[in-house]
C-alpha positions as CSV (number, residue, x, y, z in Angstrom):
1,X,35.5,-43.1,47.1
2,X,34.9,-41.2,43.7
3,X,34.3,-37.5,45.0
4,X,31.7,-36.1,42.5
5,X,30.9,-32.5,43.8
6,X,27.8,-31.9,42.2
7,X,26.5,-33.7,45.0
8,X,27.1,-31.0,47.4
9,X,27.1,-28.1,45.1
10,X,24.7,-24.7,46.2
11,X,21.6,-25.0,44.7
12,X,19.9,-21.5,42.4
13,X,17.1,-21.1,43.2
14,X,14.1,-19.9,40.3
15,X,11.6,-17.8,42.0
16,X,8.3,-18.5,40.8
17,X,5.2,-16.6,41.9
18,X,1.7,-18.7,42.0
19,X,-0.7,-16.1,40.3
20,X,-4.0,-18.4,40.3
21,X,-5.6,-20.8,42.0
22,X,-3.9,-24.3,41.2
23,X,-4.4,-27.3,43.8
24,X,-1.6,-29.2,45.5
25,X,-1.5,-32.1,42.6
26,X,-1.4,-29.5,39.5
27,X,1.7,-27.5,41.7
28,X,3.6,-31.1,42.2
29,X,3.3,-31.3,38.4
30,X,4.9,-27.8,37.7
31,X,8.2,-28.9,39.9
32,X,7.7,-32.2,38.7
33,X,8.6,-30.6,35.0
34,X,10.9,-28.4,36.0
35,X,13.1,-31.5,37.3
36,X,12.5,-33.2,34.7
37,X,14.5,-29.9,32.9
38,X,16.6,-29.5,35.0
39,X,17.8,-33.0,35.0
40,X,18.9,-33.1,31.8
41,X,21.8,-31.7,32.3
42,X,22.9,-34.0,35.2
43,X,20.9,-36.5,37.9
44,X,22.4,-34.3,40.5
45,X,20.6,-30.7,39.0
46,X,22.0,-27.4,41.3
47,X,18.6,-25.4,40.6
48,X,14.8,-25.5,42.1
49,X,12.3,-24.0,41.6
50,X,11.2,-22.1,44.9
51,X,7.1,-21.2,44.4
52,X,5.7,-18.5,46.1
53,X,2.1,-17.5,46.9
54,X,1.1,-14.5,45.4
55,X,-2.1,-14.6,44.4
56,X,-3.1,-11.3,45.9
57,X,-0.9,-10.0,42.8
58,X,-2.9,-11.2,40.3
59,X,-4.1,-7.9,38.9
60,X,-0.7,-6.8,38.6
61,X,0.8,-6.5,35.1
62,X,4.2,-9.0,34.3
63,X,5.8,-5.8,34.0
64,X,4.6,-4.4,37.7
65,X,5.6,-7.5,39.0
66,X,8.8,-7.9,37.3
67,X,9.4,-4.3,38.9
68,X,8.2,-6.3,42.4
69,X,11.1,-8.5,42.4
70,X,13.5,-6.8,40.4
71,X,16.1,-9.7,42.3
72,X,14.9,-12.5,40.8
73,X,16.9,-13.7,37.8
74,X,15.0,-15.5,36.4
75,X,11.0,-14.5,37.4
76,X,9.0,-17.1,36.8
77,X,5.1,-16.8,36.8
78,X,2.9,-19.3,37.0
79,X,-0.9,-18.5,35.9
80,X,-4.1,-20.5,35.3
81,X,-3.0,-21.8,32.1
82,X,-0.1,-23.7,33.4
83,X,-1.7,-26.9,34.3
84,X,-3.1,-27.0,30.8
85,X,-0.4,-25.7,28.3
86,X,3.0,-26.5,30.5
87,X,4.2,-23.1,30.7
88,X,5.2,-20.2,32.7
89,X,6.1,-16.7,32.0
90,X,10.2,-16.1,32.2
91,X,10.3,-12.2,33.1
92,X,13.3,-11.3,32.3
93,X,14.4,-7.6,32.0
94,X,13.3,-4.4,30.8
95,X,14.4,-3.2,27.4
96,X,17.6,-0.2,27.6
97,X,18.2,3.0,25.8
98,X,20.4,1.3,23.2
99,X,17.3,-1.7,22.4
100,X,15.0,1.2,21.5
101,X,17.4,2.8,19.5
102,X,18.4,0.1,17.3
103,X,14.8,-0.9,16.9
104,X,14.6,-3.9,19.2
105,X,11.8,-2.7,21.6
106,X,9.2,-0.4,21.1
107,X,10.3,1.7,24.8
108,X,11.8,1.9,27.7
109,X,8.9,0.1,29.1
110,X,8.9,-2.9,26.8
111,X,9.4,-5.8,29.2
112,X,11.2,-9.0,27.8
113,X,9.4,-11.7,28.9
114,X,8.7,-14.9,27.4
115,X,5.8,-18.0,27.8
116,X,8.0,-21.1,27.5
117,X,7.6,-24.9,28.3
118,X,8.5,-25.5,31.8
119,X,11.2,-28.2,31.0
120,X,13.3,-25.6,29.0
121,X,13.3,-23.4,31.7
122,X,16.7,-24.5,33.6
123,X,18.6,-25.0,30.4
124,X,16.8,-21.5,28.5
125,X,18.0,-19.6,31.3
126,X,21.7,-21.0,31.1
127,X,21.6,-20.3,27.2
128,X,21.0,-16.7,28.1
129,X,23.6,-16.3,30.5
130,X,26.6,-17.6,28.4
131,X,25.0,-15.5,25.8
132,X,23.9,-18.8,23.3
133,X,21.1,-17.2,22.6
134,X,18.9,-14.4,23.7
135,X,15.3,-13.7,24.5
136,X,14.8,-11.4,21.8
137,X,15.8,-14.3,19.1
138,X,13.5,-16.5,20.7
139,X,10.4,-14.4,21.0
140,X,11.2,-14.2,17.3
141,X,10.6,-17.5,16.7
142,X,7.0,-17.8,18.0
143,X,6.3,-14.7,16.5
144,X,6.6,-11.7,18.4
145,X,7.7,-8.9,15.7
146,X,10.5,-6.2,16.2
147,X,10.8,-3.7,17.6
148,X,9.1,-5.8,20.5
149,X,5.7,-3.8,21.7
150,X,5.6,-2.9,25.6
151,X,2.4,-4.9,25.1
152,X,2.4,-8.2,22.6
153,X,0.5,-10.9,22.5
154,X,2.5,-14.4,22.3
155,X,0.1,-17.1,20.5
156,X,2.8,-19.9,20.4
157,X,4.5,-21.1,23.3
158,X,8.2,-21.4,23.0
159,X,9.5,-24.6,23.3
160,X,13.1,-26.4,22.7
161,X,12.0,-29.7,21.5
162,X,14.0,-31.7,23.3
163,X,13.0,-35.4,24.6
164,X,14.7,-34.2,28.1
165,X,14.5,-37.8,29.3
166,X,16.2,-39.1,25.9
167,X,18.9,-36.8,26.1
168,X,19.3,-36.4,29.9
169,X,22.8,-35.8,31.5
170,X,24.1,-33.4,28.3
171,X,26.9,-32.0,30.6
172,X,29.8,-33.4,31.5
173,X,31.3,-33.6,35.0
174,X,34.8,-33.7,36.6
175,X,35.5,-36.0,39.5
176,X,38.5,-36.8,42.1
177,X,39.5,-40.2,42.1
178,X,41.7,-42.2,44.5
179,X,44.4,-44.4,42.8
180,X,42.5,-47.9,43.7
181,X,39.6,-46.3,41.6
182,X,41.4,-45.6,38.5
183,X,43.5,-47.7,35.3
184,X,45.5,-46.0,32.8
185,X,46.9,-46.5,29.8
186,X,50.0,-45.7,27.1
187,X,48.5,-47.7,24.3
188,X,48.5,-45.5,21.5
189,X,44.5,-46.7,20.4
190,X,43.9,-45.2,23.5
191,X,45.8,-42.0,23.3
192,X,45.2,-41.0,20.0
193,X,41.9,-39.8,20.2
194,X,43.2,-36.7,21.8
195,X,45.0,-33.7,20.7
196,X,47.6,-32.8,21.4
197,X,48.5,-36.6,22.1
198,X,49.1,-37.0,26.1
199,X,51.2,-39.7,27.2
200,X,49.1,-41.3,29.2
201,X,44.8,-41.4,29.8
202,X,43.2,-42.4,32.8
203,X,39.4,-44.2,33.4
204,X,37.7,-44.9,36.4
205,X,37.2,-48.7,36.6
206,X,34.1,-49.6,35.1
207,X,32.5,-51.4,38.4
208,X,33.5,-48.6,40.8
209,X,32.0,-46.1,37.6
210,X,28.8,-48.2,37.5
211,X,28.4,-47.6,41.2
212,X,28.5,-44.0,40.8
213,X,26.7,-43.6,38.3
214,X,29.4,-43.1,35.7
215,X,30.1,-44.2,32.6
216,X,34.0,-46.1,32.0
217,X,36.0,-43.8,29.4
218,X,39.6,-43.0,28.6
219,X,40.2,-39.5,29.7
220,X,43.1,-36.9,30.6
221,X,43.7,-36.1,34.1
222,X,45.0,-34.0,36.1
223,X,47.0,-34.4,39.2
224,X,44.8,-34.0,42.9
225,X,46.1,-33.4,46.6
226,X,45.3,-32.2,49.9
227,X,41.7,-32.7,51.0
228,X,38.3,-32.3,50.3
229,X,35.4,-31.4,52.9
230,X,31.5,-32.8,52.8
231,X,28.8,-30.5,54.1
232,X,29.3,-31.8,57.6
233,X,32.5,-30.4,57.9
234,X,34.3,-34.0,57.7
235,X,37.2,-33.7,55.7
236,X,38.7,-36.7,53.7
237,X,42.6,-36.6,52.4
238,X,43.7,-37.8,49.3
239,X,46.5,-40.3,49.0
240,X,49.1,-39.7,46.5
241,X,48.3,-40.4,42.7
242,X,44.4,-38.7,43.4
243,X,43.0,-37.6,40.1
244,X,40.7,-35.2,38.3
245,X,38.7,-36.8,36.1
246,X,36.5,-35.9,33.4
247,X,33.1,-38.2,33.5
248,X,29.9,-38.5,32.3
249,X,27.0,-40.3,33.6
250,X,25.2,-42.7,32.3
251,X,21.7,-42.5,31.9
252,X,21.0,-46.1,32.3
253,X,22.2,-46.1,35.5
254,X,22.0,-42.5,37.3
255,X,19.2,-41.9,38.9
256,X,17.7,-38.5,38.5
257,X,17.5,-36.5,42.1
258,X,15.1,-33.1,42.1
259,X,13.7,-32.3,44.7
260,X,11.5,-29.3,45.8
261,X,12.9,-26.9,48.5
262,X,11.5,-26.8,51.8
263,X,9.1,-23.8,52.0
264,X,7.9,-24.1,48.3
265,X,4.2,-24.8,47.2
């Protein structure tokens, strides 16, 4: 049994707010994108997108209702033109003393807030939070000028470019492997693409790989013991020689899991 724990992982869950009237089979397509985002990092993606009703907000500015739900990191809103361009507004957060000061925002009111495509949303939103980027730089890019007005118009929506289903799986992933599961090797071909040079790599076995979605590669590892538990509580203990892996999986096998929460629109 490779134990992959993205399969049991929390999920985050993306608050977005329904602001106009969209039918059942235009809301399927929003989550539909999102998944298709936030499968690109892995088949097994730990965020949804949770869609709330709030079309009784409609008049409300994106800075009132950011100040609504100031919890929700991200804020996503999704408006009447979201079944026609793809996109939702990410609310982010309100501009700070230092902003205005060094000529980033116009006040203390200037909300950041961007209209993106709905597949970058997922990997936007990690971009910010290891500070890869930030919203101001992209707001730059479709052409919002600094300092940032409380009240801008966005013409171009902001969009990665990315053929998500391409270029699906981008992250790796670390697994636990049993000894049956695994070969290794001391040949130096093997070990010398790695530095410092390890004595000895480790792969899962390319079957057992291709049945979990895997793919086969020479890796360092590290040693495992003890147990691990599922969601049902059951626990499973590791024989002797257990391993941490490093994997990737393999797009032409994985199969991409998203589903929407129960609850959501």
């Amino acid at each position: 049994m490779v134990y992959d724990p993205n399969l049991y992982r929390d999920k985050e869950r993306f608050l977005g707010i329904l602001t106009a009237d969209l039918t059942p089979t235009q809301l399927d397509a929003v989550q539909e994108l999102f998944g298709i985002g936030a499968n690109m990092c892995s088949p097994y993606p730990a965020e949804q997108l949770f869609i709330e009703d709030k079309r009784d907000l409609s008049n409300l500015s994106h800075a009132d209702l950011r100040r609504a739900f100031l919890d929700a990191d991200p804020l996503l809103v999704i408006d009447a033109q979201t079944p026609t361009d793809g996109g939702v507004w990410y609310l982010d957060h309100f501009a700070e003393q230092f902003d205005v000061d060094k000529g980033l925002a116009e006040n203390l009111d200037t909300l950041y807030k961007i209209r993106m495509d709905i597949r970058d949303v997922v990997i936007t939103h990690v971009n910010y939070n290891i500070a890869n980027t930030d919203i101001q730089n992209d707001l730059e890019t479709v052409g919002v000028p600094y300092p940032i007005p409380e009240n801008f118009v966005q013409d171009k929506i902001f969009c990665m470019g990315f053929d998500h289903i391409k270029y699906r799986y981008a992250n790796p992933t670390w697994v636990i492997a049993i000894p049956d599961e695994l070969e290794e090797s001391t040949n130096g071909r093997d070990l010398n693409n790695f530095i410092p040079r390890p004595e000895i790599v480790y792969r899962i076995k390319e079957d057992v790989a291709r049945e979990t979605g895997l793919k086969s590669a020479w890796m360092i590892a590290s040693d495992r013991s003890g147990e691990v538990k599922l969601p049902d509580g059951t626990k499973i203990a590791l024989p002797p020689g257990s391993k941490v892996v490093q994997s990737t999986y393999d797009p032409d096998v994985a199969v991409p899991v998203y589903k929407k929460p129960e609850g959501s629109l």
